[in-house]
C-alpha positions as CSV (number, residue, x, y, z in Angstrom):
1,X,107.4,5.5,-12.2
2,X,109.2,2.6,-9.9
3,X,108.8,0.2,-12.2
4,X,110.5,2.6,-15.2
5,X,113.6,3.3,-12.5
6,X,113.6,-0.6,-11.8
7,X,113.8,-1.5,-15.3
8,X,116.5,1.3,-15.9
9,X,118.7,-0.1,-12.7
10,X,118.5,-3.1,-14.3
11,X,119.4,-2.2,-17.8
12,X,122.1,-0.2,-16.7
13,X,123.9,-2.8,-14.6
14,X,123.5,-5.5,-17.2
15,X,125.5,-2.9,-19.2
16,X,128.0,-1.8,-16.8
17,X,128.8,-5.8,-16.3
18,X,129.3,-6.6,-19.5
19,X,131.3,-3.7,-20.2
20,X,133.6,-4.3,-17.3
21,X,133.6,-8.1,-18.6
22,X,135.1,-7.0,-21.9
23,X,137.7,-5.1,-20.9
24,X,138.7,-7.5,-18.0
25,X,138.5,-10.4,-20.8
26,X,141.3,-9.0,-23.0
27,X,143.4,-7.9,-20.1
28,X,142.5,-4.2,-19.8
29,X,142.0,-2.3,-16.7
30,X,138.5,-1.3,-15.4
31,X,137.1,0.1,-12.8
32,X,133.9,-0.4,-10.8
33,X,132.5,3.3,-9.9
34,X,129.8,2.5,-12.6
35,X,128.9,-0.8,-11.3
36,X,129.0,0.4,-7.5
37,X,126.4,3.2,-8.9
38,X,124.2,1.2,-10.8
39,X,124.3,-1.4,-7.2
40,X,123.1,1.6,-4.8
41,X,120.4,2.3,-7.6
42,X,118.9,-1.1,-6.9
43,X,119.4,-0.8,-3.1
44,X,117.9,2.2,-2.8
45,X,114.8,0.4,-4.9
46,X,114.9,-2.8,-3.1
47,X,114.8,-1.2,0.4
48,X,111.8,1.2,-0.3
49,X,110.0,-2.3,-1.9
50,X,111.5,-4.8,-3.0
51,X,108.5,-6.1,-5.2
52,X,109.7,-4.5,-8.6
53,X,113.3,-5.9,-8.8
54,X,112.2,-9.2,-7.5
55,X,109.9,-9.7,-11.1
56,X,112.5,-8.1,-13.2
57,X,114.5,-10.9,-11.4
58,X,111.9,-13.1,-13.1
59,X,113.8,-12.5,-17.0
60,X,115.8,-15.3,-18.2
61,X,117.7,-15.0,-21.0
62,X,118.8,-18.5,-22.2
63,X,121.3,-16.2,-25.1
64,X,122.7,-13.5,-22.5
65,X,122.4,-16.0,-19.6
66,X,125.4,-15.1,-17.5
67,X,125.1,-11.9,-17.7
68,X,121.4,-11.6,-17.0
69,X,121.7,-14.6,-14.3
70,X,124.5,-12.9,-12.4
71,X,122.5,-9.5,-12.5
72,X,119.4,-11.7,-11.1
73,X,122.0,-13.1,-8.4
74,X,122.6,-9.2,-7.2
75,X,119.1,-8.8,-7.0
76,X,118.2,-11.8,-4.7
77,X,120.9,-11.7,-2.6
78,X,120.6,-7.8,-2.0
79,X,117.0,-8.6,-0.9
80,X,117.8,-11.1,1.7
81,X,120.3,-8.8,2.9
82,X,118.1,-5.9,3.3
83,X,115.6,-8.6,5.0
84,X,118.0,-10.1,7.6
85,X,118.9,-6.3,8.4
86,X,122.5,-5.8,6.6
87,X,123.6,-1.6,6.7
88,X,123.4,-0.1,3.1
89,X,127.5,-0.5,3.2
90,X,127.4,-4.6,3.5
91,X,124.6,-4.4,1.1
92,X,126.3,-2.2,-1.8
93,X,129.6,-5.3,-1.0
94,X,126.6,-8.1,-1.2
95,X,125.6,-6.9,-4.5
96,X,129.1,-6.4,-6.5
97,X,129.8,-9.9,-5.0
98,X,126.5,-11.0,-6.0
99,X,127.1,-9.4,-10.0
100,X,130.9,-10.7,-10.2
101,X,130.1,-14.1,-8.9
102,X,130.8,-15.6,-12.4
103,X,133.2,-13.5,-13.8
104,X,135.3,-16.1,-14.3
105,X,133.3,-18.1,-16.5
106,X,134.3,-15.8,-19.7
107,X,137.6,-17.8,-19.1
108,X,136.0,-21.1,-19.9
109,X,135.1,-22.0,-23.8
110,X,131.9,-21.5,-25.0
111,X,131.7,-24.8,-26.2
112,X,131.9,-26.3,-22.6
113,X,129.5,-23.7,-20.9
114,X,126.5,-24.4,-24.0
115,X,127.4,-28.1,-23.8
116,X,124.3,-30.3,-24.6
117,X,125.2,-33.2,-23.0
118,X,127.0,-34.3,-19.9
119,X,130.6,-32.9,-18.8
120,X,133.8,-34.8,-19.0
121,X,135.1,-34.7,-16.0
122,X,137.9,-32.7,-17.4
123,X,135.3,-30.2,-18.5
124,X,133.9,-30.5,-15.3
125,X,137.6,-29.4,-14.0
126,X,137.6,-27.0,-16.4
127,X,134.0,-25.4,-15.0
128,X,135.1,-25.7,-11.5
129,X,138.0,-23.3,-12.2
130,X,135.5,-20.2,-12.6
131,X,135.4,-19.3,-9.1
132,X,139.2,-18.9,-8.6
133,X,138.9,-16.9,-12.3
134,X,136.6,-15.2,-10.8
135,X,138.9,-13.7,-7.6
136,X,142.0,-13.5,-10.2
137,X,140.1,-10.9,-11.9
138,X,138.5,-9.0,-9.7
139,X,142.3,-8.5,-8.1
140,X,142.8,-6.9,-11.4
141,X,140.0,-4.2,-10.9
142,X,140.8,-0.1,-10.3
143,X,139.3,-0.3,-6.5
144,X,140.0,0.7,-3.2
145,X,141.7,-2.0,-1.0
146,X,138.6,-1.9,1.7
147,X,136.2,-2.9,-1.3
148,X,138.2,-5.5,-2.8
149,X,138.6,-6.8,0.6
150,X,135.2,-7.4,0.6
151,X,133.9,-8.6,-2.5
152,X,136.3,-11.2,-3.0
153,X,135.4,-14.1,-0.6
154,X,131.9,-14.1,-1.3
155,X,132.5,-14.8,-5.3
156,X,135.5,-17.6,-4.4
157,X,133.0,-18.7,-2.2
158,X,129.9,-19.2,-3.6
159,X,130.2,-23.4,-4.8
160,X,131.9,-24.3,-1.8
161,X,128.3,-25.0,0.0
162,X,127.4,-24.9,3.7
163,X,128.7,-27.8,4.8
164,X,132.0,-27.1,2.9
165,X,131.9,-29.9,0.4
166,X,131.9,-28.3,-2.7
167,X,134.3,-26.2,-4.3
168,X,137.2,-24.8,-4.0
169,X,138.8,-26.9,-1.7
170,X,139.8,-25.6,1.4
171,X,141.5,-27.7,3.9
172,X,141.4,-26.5,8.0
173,X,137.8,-23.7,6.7
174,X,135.3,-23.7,9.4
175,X,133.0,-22.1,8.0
176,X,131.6,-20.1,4.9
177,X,131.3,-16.1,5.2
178,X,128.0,-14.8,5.4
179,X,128.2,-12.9,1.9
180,X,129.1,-16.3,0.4
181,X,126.3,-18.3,2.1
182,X,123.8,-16.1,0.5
183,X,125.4,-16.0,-2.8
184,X,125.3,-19.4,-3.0
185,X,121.3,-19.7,-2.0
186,X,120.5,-17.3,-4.8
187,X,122.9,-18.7,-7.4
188,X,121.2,-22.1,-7.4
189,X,117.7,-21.0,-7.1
190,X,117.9,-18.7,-10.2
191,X,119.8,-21.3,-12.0
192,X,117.7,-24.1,-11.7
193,X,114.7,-21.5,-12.6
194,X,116.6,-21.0,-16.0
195,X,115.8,-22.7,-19.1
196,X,119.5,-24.5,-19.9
197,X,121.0,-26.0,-23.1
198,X,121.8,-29.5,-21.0
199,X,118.4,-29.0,-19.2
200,X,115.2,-29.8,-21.4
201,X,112.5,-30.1,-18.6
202,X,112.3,-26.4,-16.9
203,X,111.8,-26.0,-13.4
204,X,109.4,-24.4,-11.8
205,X,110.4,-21.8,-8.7
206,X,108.3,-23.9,-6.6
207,X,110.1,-27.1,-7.7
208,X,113.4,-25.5,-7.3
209,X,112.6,-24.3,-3.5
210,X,111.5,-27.8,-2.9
211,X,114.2,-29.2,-3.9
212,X,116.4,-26.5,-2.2
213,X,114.5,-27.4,0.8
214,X,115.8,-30.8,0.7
215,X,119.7,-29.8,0.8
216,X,118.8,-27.5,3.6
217,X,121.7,-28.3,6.3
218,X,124.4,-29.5,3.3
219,X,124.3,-27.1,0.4
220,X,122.6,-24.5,2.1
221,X,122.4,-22.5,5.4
222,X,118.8,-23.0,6.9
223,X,118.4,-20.3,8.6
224,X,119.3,-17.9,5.9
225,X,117.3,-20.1,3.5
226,X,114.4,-20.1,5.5
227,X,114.4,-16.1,5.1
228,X,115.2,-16.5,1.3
229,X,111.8,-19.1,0.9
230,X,109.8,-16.5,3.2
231,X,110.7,-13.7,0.8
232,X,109.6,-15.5,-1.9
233,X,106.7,-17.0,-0.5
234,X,105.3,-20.5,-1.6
235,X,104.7,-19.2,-4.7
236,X,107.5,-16.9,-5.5
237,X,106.8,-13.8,-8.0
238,X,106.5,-15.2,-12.0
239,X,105.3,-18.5,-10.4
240,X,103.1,-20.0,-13.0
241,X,99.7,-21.1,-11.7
242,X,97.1,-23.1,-12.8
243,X,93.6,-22.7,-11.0
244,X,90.6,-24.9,-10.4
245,X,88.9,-22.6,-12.3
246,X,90.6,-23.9,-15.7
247,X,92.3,-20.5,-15.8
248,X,96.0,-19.6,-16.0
249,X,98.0,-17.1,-13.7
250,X,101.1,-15.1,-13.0
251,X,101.9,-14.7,-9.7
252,X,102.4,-10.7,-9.1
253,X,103.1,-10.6,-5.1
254,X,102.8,-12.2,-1.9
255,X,101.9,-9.8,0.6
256,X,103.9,-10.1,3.9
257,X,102.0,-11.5,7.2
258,X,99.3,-13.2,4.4
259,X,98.6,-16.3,3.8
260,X,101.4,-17.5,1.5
261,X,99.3,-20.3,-0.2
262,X,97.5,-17.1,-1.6
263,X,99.3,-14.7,-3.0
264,X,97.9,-11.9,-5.5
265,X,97.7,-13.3,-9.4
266,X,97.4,-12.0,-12.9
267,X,95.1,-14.0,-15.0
268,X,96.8,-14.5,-18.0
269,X,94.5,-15.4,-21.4
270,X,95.4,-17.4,-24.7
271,X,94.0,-15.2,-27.6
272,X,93.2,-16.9,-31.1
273,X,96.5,-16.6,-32.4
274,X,98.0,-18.4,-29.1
275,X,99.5,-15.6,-27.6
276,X,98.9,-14.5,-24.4
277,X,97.3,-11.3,-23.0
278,X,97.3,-9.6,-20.0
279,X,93.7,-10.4,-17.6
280,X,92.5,-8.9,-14.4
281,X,94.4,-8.7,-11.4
282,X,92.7,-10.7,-8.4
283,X,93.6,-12.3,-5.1
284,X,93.9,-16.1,-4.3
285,X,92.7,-15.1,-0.8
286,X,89.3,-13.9,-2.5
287,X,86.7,-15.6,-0.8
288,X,82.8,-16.5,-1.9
289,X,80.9,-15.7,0.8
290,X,77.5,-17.7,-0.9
291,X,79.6,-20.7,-1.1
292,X,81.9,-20.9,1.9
293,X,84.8,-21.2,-0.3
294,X,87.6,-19.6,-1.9
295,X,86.6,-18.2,-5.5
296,X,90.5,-19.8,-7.0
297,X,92.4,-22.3,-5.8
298,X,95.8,-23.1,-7.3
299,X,96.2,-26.8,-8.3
300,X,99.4,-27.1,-10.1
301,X,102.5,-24.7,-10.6
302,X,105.0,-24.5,-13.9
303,X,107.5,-22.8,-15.5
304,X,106.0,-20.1,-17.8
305,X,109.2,-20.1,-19.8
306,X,107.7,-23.7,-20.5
307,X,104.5,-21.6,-22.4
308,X,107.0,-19.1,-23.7
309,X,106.2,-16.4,-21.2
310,X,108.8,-14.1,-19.9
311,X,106.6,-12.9,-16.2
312,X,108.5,-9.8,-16.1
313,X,107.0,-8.6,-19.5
314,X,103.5,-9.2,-17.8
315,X,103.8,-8.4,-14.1
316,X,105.4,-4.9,-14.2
């Protein structure tokens, strides 16, 4: 029953965004009642468990990527909200910050967004625009003042990185907001764990917290990244395992105060026609007691996209 209301939260705020998107595009006015509702849906899901959104937060969609990354952006930052112990009204500003973080970028050609190869630097320019698109529009939305107040900063915010040297400028800041800091964590984690046009080698979402991990200090707040890794756990939810065993695994959930080296998997099984089925749901912390050792042990971690697996259609 979650899991249907999960998937329907969702679907109905991939909806409401790219309605809103369309009318804002050709300069008509819109509202956000529809998006603030489809928001406390997920909140109200999230705060309960936040297990189900997290793996639908596991779809990408290389042809409806904005849309579906931004939707995945609400959903991760929402979640460290909740975690780091936000009030449902900070939380229902986290997520339409977290959803309109790239409005802008319907402002930017097609042709530069999908570009194979490297930027120009005056495509780069031309990119680095979106975040200011982003705040023009959202200016043009039917809203109460308190609300735009609110989600404004952390979408203009969200490339300017922790120790302020990204972008947009701003001379004399000392400091990024907190909606903006946590934008910005789960912006570049679900981007790098997307399959890109200019990208040909995927990344796993180990890799990409390892390499996170590395800009801890610079590009990201530690602390707050710290509580974004410990949500996800070592091997966050659609992970792609391969065990000692020979056998292949999702990763379904990490249990809190367990060992996060073992979390619970999905064996996953290559049939004839190499597809892949559904196997039995076990525990890495499953121990042999005859041999004094664990039964699985994970010894390498990949993108499933890299198999052609979408983990959400799997783990939920």
């Amino acid at each position: 029953m979650r899991v249907e209301e999960a998937k329907n939260a969702y679907a109905h705020t991939l909806e409401a965004l790219k309605e809103i998107s369309q009318k804002v595009s050709l300069g008509n006015p819109s509202g956000i009642r529809k998006i603030l509702r489809t928001v406390q849906n997920m909140i109200d899901l999230i705060m309960e468990d936040d297990f189900v959104l997290l793996g639908l937060s596991t779809l990408k969609d290389y042809d409806d990527y904005t849309y579906v990354h931004s939707v995945n952006v609400a959903i991760l930052s929402i979640s460290v909200g909740a975690r780091i112990g936000l009030k449902k009204e900070a939380l229902e500003a986290l997520g339409i910050c977290g959803i309109f973080h790239d409005l802008g970028k319907i402002k930017i050609p097609i042709e530069i967004i999908n570009k194979p190869g490297p930027l120009t630097d005056q495509e780069y320019n031309e990119i680095k625009k979106h975040s200011l698109n982003s705040v023009r529009m959202l200016l043009s939305l039917r809203t109460s003042r308190t609300i735009l107040k609110e989600i404004l900063i952390g979408p203009f915010e969200h490339h300017q990185k922790y120790d302020l040297s990204g972008y947009p400028n701003s001379p004399g800041k000392a400091s990024l907001s907190l909606y903006g800091r946590i934008i910005s964590i789960a912006d570049v984690y679900d981007a790098l764990t997307s399959p890109r046009i200019y990208r040909p080698d995927s990344i796993s979402p180990p890799q990409a917290l390892n390499i996170m991990i590395q800009k801890s200090g610079k590009d990201f707040d530690p602390v707050l990244l710290k509580v974004f890794i410990n949500m996800l756990g070592v091997y966050p939810i659609g992970s792609l395992l391969k065990l000692n065993t020979g056998e292949y695994a999702l990763v379904v959930k990490t249990e809190r105060n367990s060992d996060p080296l073992r979390p619970k998997i999905l064996i996953i099984e290559q049939t004839s026609d190499k597809k892949w089925k559904r196997g039995s749901l076990v525990n890495l912390s499953e121990f042999n007691r005859s041999t004094g050792s664990y039964k699985r042990d994970a010894v390498g971690s990949y993108h499933p996209g890299l198999v052609g697996i979408q983990p959400s259609e799997y783990i939920l």
